[in-house]
Backbone bond lengths (Angstrom), bond angles and torsions (degrees), N, CA, C in turn:
res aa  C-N    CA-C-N  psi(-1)  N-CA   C-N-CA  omega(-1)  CA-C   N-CA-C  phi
1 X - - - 1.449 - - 1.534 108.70 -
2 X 1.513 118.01 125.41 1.542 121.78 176.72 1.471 93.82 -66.77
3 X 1.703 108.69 155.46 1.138 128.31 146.02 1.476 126.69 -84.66
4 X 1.491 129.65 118.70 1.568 124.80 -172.48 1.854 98.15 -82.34
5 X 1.220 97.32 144.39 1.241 98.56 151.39 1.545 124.50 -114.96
6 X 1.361 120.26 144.43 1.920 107.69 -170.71 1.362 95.96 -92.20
7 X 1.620 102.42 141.09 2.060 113.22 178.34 1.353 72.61 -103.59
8 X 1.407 150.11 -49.03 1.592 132.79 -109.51 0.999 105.76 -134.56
9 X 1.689 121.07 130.46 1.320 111.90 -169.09 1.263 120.24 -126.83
10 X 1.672 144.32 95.69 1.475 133.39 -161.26 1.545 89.24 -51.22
11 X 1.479 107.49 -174.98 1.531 140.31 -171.49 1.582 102.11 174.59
12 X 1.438 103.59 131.00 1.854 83.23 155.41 2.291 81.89 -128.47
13 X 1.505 88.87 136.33 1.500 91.91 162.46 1.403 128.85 -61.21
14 X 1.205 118.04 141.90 1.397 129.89 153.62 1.756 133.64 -12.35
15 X 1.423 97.25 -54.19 1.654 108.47 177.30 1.482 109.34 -135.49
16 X 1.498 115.04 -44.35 1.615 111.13 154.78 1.711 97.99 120.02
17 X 0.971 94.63 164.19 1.581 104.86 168.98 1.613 125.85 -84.26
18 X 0.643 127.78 151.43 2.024 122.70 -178.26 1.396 101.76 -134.71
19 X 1.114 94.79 143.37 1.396 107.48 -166.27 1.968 109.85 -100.03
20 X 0.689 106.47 -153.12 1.393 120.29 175.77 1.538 113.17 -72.90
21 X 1.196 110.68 -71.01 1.492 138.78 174.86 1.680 99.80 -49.29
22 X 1.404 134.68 -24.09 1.484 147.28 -145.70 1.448 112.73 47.14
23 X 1.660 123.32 36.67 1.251 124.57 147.16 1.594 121.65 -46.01
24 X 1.006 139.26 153.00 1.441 124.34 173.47 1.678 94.59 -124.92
25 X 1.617 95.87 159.75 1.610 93.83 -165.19 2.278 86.78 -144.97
26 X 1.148 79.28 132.15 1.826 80.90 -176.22 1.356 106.91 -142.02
27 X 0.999 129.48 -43.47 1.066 124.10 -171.19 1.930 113.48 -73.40
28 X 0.947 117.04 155.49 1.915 105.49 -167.60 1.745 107.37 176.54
29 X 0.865 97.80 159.60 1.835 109.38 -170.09 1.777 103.20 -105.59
30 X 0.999 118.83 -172.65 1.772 120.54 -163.92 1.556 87.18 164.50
31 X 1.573 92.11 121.90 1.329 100.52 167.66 1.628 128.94 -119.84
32 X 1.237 122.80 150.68 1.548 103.96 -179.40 1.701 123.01 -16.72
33 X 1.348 116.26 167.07 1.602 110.89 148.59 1.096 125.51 -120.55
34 X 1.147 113.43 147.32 1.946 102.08 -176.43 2.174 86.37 -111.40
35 X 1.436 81.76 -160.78 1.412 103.06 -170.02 1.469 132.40 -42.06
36 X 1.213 98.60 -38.59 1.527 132.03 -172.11 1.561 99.27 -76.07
37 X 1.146 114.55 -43.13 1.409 103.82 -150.54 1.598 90.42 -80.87
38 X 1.268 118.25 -23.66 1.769 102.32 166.02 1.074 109.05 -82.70
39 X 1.338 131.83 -62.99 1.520 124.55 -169.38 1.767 115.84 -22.85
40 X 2.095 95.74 -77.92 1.584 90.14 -155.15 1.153 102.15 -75.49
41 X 1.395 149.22 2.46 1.767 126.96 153.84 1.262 98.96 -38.35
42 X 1.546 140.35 -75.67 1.186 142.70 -145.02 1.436 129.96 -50.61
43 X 1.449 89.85 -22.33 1.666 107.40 165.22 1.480 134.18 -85.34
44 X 1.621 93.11 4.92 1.802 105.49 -163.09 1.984 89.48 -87.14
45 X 1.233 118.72 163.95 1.395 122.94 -167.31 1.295 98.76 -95.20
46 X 1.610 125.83 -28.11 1.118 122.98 173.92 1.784 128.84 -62.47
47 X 1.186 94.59 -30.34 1.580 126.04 170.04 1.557 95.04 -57.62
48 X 1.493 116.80 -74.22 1.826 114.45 -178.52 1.082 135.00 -68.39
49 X 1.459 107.84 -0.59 1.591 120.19 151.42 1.166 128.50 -88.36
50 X 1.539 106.48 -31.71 1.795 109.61 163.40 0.990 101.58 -134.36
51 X 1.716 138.62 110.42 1.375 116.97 167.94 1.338 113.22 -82.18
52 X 1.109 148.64 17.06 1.455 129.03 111.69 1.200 149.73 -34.32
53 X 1.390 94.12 3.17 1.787 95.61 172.95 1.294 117.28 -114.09
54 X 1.688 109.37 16.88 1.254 124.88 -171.14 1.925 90.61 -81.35
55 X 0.642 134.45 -26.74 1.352 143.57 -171.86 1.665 116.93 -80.65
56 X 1.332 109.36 -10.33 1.591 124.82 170.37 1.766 103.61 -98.98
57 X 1.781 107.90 -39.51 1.271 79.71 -166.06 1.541 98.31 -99.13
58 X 1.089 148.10 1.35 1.556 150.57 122.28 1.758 105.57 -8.71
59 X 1.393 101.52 -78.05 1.446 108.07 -165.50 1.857 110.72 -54.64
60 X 1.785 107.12 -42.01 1.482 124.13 177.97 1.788 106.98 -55.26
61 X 1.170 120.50 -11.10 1.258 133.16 -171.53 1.571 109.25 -95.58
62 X 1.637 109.72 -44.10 1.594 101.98 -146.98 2.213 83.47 -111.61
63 X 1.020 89.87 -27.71 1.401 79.95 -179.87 1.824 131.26 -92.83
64 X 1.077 94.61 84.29 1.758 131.73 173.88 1.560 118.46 -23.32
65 X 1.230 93.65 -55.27 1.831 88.10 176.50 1.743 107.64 -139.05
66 X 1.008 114.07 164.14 1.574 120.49 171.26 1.684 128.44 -129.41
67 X 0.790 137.62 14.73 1.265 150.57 -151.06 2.041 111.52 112.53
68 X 1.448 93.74 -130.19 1.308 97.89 172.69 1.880 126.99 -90.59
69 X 1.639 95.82 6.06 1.234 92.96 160.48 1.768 143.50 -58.35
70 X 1.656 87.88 144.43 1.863 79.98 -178.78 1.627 107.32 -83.25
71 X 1.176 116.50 -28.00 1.487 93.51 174.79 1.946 95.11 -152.01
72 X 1.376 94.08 162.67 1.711 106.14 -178.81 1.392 102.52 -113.59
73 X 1.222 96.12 130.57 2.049 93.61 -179.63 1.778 87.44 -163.15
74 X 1.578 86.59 161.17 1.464 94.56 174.09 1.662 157.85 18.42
75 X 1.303 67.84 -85.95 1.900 100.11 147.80 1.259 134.61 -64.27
76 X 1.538 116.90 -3.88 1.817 132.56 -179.73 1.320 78.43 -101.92
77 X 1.542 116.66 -69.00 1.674 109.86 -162.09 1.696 132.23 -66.96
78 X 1.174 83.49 -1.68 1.591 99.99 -178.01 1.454 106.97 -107.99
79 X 1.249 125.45 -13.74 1.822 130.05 172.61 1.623 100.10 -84.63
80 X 1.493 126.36 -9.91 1.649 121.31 -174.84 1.205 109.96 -52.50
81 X 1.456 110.39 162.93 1.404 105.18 150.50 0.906 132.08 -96.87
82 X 1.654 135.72 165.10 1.962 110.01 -161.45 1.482 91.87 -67.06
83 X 0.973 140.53 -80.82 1.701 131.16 -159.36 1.477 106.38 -16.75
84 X 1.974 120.20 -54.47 1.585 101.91 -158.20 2.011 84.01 -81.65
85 X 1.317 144.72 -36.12 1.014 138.98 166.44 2.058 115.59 -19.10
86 X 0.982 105.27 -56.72 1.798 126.51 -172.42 1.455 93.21 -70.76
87 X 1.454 124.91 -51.16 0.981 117.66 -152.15 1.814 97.16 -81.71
88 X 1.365 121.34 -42.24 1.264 100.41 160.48 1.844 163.04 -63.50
89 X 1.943 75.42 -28.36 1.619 108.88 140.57 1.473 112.95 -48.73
90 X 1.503 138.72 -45.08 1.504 127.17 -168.93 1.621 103.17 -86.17
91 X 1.347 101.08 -42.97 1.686 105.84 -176.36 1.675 111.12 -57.73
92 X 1.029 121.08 -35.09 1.645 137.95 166.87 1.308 103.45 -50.59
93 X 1.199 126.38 -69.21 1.471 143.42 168.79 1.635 116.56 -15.65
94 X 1.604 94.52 -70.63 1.463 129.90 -148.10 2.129 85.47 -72.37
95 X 1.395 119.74 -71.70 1.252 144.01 142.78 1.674 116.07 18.34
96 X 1.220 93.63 -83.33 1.325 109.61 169.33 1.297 149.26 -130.13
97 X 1.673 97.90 46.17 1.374 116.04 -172.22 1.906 91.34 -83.21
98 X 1.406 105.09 -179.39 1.634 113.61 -162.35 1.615 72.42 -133.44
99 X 1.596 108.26 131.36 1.393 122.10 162.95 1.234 116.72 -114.77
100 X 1.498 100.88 141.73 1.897 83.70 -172.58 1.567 119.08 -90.59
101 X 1.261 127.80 164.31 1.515 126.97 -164.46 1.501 102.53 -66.66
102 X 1.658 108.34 124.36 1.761 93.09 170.30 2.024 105.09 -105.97
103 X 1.122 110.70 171.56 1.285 116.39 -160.88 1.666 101.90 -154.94
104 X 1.546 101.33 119.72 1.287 108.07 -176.72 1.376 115.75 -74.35
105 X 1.792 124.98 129.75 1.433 124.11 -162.21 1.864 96.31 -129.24
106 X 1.171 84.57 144.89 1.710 97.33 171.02 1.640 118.68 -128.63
107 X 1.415 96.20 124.88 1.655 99.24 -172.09 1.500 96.74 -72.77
108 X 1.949 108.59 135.54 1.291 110.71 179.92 1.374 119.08 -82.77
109 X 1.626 118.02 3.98 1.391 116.64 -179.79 1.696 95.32 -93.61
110 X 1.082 150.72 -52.25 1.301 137.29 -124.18 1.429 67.51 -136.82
111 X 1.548 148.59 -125.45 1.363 159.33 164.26 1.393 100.02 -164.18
112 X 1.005 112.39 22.16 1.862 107.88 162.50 1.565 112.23 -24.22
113 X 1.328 113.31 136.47 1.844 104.47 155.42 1.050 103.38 -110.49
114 X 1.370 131.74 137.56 1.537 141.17 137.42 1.323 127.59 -98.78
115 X 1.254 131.98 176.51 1.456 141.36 160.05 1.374 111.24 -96.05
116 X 1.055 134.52 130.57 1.632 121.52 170.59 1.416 99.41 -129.60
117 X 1.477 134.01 144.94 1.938 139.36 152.13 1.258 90.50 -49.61
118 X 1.223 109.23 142.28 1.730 112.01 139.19 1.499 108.06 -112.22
119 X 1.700 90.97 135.74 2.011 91.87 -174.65 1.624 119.97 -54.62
120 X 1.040 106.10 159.40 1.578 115.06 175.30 1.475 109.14 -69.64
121 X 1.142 111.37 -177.72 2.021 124.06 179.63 1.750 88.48 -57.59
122 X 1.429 88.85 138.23 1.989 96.51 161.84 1.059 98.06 61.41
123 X 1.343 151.07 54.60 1.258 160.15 174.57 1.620 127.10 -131.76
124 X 1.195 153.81 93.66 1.389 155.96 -152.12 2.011 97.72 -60.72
C-alpha cells in the first residue's frame, strides 16, 4: 500500500474576498511551500521596502484557487480583510511548520513514560 502525502489544502475564509462585481469568494485551496516560494519573494523591491509584504507575496504564491477566480495575485491578497489575511497567515503556519520527532522514553529507575522531541540535525 502507497503512502499519500497531502500538497493541497481546502480553506474557506472567514469573511471572503469580494470581487469587483461584490461577488464574494471564500472558499480556496493552499498548497504546501517548497523553497522557492520563500526565497524569490525576498528579492522583490517591494519586500525591501516593507518586509511585511513578504507575507502577501508568500501567500500570492501558495494559494492556488479562491472561489471562482481565474487567478490570485497580489492584488486578491492585498484586497483581504485582516481576519481572512491572519487566517491565511495561520493556515501557512499550521501547513508547513517542521515538527520535531517525539519518541516515547521510560525512566529505567521508576518506569515513568514520557514523550520527549529529539532535536533535528545541528541541533544541541
Amino acid at each position: 500500500m502507497a503512502n499519500t502525502f497531502e500538497t493541497e489544502f481546502e480553506f474557506e475564509l472567514p469573511r471572503g474576498y469580494v470581487d469587483k462585481t461584490g461577488e464574494i469568494h471564500r472558499r480556496g485551496v493552499m498548497r504546501l511551500a517548497n523553497a522557492a516560494d520563500e526565497i524569490i519573494p525576498l528579492n522583490d523591491p517591494r519586500v525591501k521596502m516593507n518586509p511585511g509584504y513578504l507575507s502577501v507575496l508568500l501567500l500570492e504564491r501558495v494559494v492556488t484557487k479562491l472561489g471562482k477566480l481565474k487567478k490570485v495575485d497580489a492584488h486578491v491578497i492585498e484586497s483581504l480583510f485582516t481576519a481572512d489575511m491572519a487566517y491565511l497567515q495561520d493556515l501557512y503556519q499550521k501547513i508547513n511548520a517542521v515538527e520535531p520527532p517525539i519518541m516515547k522514553v521510560v525512566c529505567p529507575k521508576c518506569a515513568h513514560e514520557f514523550r520527549s522531541e529529539l532535536p533535528f540535525f545541528g541541533e544541541a
